[in-house]
Backbone as numpy.savetxt, mean C-alpha at the origin, in Angstrom:
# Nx Ny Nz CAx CAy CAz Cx Cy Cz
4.64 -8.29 32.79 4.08 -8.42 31.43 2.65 -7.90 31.44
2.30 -6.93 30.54 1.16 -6.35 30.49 0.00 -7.72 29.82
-1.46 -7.26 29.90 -2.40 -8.15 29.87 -2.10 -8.20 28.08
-2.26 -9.68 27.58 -2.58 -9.88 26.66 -3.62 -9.36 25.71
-4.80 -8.99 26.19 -5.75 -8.89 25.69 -5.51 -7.14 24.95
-4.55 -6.69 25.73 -4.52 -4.96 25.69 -4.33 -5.22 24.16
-4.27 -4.65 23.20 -4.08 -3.75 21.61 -4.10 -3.22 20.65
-3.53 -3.21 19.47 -3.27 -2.18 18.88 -3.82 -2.72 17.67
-4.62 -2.53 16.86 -5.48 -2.91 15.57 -4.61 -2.13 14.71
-4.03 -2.75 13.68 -3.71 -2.33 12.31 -4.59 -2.56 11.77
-5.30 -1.79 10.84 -6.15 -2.06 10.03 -6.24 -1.28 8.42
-6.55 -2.85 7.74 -6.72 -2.09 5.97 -7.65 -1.31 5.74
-7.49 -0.26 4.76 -8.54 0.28 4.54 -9.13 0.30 3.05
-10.24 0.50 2.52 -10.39 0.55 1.37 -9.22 1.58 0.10
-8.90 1.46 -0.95 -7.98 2.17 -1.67 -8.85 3.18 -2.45
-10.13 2.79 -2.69 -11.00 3.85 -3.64 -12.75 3.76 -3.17
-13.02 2.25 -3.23 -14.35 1.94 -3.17 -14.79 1.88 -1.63
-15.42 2.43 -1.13 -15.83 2.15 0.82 -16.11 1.24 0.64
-16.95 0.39 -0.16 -17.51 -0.69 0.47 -16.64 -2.17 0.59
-15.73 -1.47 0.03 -14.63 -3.06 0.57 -13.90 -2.53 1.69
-14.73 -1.62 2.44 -14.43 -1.86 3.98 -14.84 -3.21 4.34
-13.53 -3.99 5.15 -14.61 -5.64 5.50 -15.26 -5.39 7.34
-16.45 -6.06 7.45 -17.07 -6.66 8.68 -16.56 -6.47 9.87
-15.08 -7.25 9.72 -14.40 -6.63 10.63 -13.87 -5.58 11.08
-13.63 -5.17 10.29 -12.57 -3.96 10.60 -13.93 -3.04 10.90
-14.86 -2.86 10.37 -16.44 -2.05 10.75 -16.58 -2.25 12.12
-16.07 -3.55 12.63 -17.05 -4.12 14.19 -15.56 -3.37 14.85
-14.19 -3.50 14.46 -13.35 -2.82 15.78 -13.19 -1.11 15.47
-13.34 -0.78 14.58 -13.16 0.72 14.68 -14.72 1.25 15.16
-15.34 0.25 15.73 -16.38 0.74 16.27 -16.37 0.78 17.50
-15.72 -0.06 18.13 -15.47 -0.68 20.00 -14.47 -0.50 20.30
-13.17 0.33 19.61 -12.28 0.83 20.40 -12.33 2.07 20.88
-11.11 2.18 21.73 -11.27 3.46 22.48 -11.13 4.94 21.30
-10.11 4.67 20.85 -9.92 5.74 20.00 -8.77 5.30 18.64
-9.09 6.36 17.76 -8.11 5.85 17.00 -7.05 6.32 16.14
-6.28 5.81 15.77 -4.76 7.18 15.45 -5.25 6.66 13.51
-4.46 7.88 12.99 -4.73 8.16 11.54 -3.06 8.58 10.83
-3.11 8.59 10.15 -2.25 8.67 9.21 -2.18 10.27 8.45
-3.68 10.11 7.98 -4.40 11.55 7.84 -5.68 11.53 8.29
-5.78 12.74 9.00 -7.22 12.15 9.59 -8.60 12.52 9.04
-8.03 13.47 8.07 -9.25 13.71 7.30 -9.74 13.15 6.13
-9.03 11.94 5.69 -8.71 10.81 4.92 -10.30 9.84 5.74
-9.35 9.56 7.05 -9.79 8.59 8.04 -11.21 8.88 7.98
-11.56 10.39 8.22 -12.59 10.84 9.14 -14.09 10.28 7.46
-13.64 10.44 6.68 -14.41 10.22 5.48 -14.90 8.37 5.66
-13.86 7.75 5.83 -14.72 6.79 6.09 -15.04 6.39 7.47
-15.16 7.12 8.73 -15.75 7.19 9.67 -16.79 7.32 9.39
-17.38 8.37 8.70 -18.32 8.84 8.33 -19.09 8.18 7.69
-18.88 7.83 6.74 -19.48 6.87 6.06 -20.01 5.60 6.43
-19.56 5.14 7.49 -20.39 4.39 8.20 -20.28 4.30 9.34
-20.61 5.91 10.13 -21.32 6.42 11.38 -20.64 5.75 12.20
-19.41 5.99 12.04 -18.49 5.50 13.42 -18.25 7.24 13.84
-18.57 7.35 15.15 -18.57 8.34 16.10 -17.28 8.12 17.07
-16.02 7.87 16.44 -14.84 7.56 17.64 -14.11 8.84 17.31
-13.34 9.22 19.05 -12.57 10.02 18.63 -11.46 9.54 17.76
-10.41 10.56 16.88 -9.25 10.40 15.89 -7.93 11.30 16.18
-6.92 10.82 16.34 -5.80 11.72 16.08 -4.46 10.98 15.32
-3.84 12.27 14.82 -2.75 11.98 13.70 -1.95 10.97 14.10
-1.17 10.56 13.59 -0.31 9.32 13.69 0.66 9.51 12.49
1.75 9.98 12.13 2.11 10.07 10.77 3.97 9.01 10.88
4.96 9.23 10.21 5.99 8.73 9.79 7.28 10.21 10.99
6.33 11.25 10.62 7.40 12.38 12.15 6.69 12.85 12.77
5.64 11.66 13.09 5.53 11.77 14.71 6.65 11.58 15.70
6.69 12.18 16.72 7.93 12.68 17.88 7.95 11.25 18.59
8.53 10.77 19.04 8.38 9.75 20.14 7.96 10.22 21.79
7.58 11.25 21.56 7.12 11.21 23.27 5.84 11.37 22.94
5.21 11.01 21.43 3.75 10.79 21.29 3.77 8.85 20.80
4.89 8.47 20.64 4.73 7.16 20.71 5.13 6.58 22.05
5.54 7.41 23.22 5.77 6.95 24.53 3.55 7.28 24.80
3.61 8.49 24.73 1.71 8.62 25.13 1.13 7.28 24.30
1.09 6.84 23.53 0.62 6.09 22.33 0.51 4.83 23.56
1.59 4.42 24.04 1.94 3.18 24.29 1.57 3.29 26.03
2.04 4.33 26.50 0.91 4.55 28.00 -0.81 4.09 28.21
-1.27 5.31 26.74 -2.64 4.29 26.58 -3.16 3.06 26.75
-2.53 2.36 25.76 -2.28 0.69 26.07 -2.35 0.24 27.01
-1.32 0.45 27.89 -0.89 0.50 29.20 -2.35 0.29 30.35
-2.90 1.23 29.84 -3.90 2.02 30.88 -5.25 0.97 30.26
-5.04 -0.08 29.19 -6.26 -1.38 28.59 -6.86 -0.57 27.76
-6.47 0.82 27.37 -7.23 0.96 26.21 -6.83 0.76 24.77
-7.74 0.14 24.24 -7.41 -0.18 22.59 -7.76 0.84 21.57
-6.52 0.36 20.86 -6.29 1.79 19.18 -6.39 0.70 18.01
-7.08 1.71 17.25 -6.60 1.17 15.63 -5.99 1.84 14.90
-5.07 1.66 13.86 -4.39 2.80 12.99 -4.76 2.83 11.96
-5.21 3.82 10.99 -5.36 3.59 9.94 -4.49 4.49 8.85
-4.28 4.11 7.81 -3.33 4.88 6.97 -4.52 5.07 5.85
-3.59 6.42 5.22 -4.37 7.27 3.92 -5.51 6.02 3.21
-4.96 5.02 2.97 -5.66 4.01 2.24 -5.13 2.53 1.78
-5.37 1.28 1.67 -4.74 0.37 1.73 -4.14 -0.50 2.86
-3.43 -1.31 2.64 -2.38 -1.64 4.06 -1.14 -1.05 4.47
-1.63 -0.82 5.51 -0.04 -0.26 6.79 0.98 -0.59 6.57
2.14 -0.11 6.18 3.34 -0.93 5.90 4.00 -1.18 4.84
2.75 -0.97 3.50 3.10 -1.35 2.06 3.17 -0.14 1.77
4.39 0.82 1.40 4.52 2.03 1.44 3.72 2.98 2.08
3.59 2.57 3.15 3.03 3.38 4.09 3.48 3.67 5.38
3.64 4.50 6.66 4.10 4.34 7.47 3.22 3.78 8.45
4.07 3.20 9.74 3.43 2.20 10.67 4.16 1.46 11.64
5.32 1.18 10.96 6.50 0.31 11.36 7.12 1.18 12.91
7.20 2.11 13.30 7.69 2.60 14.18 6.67 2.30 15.35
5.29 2.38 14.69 3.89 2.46 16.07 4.19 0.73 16.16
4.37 0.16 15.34 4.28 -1.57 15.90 5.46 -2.02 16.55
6.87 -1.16 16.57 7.80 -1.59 17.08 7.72 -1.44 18.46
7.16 0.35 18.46 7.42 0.40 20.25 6.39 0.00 20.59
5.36 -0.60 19.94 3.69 -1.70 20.93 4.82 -3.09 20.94
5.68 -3.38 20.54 6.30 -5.06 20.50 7.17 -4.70 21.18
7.94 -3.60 21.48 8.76 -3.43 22.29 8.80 -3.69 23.78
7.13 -3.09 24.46 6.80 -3.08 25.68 5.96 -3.98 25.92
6.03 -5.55 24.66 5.12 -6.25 25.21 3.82 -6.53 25.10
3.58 -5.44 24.14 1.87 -5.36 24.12 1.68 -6.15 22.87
0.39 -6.14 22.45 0.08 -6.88 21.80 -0.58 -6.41 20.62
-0.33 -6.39 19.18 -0.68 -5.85 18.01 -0.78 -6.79 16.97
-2.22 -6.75 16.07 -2.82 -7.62 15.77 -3.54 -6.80 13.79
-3.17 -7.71 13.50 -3.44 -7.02 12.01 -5.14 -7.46 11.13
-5.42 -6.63 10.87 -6.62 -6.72 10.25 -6.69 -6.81 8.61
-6.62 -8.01 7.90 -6.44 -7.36 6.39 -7.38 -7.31 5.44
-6.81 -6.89 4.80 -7.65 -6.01 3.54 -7.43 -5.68 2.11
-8.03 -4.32 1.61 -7.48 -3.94 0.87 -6.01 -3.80 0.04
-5.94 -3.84 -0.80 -4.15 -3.03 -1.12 -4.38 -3.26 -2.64
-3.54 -2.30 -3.22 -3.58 -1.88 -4.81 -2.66 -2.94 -5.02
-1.32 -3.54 -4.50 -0.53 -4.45 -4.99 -1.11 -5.67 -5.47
-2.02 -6.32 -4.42 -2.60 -7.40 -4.24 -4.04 -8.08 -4.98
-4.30 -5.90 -5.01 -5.47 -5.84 -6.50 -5.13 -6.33 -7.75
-3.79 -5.57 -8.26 -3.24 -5.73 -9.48 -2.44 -7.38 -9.70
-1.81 -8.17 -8.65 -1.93 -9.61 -8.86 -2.89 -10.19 -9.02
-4.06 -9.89 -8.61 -5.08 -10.92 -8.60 -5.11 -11.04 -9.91
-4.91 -9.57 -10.86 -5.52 -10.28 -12.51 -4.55 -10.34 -13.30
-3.11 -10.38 -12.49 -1.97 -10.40 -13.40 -2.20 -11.68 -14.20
-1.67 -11.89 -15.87 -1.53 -12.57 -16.68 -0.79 -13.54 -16.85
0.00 -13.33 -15.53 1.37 -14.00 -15.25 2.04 -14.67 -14.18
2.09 -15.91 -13.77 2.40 -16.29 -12.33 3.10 -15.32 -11.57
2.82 -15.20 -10.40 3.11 -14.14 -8.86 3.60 -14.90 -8.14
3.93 -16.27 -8.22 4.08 -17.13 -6.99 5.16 -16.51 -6.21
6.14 -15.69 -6.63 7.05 -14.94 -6.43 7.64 -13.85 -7.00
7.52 -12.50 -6.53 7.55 -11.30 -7.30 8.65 -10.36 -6.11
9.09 -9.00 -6.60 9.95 -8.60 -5.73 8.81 -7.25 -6.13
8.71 -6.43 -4.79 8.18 -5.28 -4.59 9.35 -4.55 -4.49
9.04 -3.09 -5.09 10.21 -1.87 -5.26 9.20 -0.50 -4.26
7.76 -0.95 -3.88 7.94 0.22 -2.83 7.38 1.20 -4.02
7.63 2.98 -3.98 7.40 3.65 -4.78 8.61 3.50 -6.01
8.73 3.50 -6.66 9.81 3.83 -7.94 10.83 4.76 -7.69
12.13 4.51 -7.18 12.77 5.80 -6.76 13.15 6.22 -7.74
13.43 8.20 -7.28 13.76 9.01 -8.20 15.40 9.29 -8.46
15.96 8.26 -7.60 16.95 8.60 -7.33 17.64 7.33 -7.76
18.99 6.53 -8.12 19.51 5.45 -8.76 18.80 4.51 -9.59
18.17 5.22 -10.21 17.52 3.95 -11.58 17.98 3.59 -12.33
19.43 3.74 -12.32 20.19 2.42 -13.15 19.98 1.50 -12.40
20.59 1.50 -11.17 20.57 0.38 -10.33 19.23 -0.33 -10.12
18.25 -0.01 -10.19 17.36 -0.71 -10.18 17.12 -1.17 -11.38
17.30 -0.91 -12.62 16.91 -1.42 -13.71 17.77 -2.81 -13.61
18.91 -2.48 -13.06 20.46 -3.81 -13.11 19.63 -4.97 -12.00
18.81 -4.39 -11.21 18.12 -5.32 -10.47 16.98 -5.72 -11.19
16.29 -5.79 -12.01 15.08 -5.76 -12.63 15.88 -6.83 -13.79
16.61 -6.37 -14.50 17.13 -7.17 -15.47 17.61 -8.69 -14.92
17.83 -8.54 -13.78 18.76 -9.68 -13.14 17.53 -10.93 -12.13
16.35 -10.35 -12.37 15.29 -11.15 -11.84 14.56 -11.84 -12.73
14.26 -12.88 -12.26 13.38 -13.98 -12.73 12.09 -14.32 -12.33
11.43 -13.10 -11.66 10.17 -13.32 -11.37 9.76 -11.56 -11.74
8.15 -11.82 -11.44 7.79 -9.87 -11.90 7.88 -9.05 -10.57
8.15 -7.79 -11.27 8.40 -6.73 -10.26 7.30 -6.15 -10.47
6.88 -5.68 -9.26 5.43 -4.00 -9.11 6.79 -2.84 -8.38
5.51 -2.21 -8.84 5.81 -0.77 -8.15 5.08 0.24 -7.93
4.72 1.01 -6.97 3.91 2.10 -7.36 4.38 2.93 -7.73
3.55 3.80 -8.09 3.99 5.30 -8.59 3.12 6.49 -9.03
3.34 7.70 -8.82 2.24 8.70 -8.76 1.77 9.00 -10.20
1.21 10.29 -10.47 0.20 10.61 -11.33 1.62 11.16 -12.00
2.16 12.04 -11.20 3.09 13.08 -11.56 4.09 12.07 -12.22
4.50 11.43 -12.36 6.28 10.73 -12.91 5.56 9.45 -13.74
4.03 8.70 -13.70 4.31 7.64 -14.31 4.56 7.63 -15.99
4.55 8.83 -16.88 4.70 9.06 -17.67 6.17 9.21 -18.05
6.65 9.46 -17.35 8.46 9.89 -17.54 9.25 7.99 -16.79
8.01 7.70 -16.05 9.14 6.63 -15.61 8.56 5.24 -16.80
7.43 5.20 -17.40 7.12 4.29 -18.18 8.73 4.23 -19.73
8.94 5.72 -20.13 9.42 5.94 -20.89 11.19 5.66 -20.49
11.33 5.89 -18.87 12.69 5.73 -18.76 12.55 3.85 -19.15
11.61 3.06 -18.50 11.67 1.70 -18.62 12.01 1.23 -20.01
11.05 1.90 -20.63 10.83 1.79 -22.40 12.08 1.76 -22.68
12.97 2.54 -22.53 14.42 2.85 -22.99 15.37 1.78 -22.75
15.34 1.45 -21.30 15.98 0.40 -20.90 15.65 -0.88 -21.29
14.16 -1.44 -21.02 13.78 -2.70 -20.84 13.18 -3.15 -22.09
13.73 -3.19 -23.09 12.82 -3.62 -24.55 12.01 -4.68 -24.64
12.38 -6.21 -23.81 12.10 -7.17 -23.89 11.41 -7.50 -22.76
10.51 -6.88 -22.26 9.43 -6.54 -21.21 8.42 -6.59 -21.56
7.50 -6.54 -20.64 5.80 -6.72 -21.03 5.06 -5.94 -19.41
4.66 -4.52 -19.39 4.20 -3.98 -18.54 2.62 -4.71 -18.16
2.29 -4.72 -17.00 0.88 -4.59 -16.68 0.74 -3.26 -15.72
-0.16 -2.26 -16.08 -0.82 -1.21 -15.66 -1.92 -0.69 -14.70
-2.32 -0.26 -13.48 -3.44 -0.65 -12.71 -3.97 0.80 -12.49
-4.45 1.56 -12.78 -5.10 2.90 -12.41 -6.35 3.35 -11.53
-5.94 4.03 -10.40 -7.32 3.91 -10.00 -8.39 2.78 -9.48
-7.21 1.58 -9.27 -8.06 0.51 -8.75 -9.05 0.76 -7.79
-9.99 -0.35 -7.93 -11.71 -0.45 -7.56 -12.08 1.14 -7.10
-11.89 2.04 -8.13 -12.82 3.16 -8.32 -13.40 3.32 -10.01
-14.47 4.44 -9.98 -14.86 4.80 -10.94 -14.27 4.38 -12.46
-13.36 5.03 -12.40 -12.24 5.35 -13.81 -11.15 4.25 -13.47
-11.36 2.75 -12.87 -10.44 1.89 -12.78 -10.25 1.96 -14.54
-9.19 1.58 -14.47 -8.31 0.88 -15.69 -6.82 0.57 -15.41
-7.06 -1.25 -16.34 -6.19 -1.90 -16.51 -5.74 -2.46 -17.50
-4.20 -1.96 -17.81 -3.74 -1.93 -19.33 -2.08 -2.95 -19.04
-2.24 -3.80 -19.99 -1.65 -5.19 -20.03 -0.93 -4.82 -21.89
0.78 -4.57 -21.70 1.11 -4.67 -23.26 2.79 -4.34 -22.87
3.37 -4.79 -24.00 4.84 -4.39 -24.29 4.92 -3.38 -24.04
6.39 -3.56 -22.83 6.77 -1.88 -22.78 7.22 -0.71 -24.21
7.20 -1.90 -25.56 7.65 -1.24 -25.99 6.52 -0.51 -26.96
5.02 -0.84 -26.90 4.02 -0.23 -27.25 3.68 1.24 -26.72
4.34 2.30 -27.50 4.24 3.48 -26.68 2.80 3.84 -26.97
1.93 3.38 -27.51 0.40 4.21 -28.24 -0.74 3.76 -26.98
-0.27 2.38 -26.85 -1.58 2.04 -25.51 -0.60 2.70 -24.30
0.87 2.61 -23.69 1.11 3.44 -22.85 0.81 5.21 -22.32
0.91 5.57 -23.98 0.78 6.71 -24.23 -0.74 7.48 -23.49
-1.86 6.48 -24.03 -3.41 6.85 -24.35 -3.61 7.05 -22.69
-3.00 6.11 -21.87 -3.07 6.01 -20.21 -3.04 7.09 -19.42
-4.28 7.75 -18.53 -4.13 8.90 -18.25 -3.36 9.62 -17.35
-2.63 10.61 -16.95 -2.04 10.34 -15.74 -2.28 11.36 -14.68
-3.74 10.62 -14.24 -4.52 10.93 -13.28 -5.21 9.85 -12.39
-4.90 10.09 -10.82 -4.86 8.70 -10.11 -3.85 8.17 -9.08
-3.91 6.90 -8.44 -2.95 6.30 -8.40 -2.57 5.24 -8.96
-1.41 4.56 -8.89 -1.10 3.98 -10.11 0.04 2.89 -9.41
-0.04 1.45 -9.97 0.41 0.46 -9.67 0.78 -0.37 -10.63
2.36 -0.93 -10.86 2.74 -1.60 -12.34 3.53 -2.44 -12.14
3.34 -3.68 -12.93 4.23 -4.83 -12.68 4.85 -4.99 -13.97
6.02 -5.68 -14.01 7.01 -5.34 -14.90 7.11 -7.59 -15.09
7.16 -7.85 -16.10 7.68 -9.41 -16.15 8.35 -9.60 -17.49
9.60 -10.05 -17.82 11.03 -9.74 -18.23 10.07 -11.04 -19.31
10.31 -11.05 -20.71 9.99 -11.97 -22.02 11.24 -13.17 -21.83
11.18 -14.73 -22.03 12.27 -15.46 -21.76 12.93 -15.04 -22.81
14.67 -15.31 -22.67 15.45 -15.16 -23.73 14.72 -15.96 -24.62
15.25 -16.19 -26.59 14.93 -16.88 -27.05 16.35 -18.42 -26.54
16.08 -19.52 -26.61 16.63 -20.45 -26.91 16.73 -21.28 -24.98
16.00 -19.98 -24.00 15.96 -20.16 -22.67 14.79 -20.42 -22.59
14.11 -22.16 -21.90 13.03 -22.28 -21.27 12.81 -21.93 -19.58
């Protein structure tokens, strides 16, 4: 059994604003050996930004495995990595899951740093209890009946992300389907041009006005039937 102490830092990263980089995550991407990226020229911006001088290399979703066999040799050898992805947390549509399997695989030890995330942004000011919500990941482009048949059939709110490019076409596929809905909207969270727009899906004029430029995060919570408490 390799030394406990050996590992692998997941770490959040800010989604727009640097400075909700937290303390921590500042003090280990400063004292490790090196660190893998997602994109690294993403990464390298907030390296920069607060004068972390570590080396960086890619880390993506097709990376080869005889760079997650090197990955995990490192380790091996007591040196510590952090990963960081494009922005947000590791895992929440992001890739990661393969670098933490083969570090748990051989024993080692991987340890999460948290943070940021647009999901967790957009609950904080949801209007509407979260105590339990179902995440959909990005919005697929592919069986959205079926997800609507899942959406209809839940009793708590759904998020989702979704890009600049489709949230206009997918607000309107919802519109169609979901009449008795009530969208919340998150754009651009904690940057510049944040905005957050809270209304019936079936209000196309405030959906409409919403720019679609950004990234973009939306929770969906179903109106009770009438005569259902």
């Amino acid at each position: 059994m390799w030394d406990k102490l050996i590992m692998l830092y997941i770490v959040s990263t800010p989604i727009g604003n640097l400075a909700d980089l937290t303390f921590r995550a500042k003090e280990i991407l400063e004292k490790v050996d090196f660190i893998l990226a997602e994109d690294t020229r993403q990464s390298r911006k907030i390296l920069a930004r607060f004068g972390i001088g570590k080396r960086i290399m890619s880390f993506h979703e097709y990376s080869s495995p005889a760079k997650l066999e090197r990955l995990a040799g490192e380790l091996k050898k007591g040196r510590e990595l952090a990963y960081l992805t494009d922005a947000g947390t590791p895992n929440l549509s992001d890739p990661g899951s393969r670098l933490c399997e083969k570090v748990l695989a051989e024993g080692l030890k991987v340890t999460p740093l948290p943070g940021p995330s647009a999901l967790t942004a957009l609950i904080s000011v949801a209007p509407f209890s979260c105590a339990k919500f179902l995440f959909l990941g990005f919005f697929p482009k592919k069986g959205r009946e079926k997800i609507i048949a899942e959406i209809e059939a839940q009793k708590h709110p759904v998020f989702f992300f979704e890009s600049p490019y489709r949230i206009k076409k997918t607000l309107d596929f919802l519109r169609s389907r979901l009449s008795d809905t009530r969208v919340l909207v998150g754009r651009e969270l904690t940057k510049k041009f944040e905005e957050i727009v809270y209304c019936d899906l079936a209000d196309s004029e405030k959906l409409l006005a919403i720019k679609n430029k950004g990234e973009f995060v939306v929770g969906l919570v179903r109106r009770p039937r009438k005569g259902i408490k």
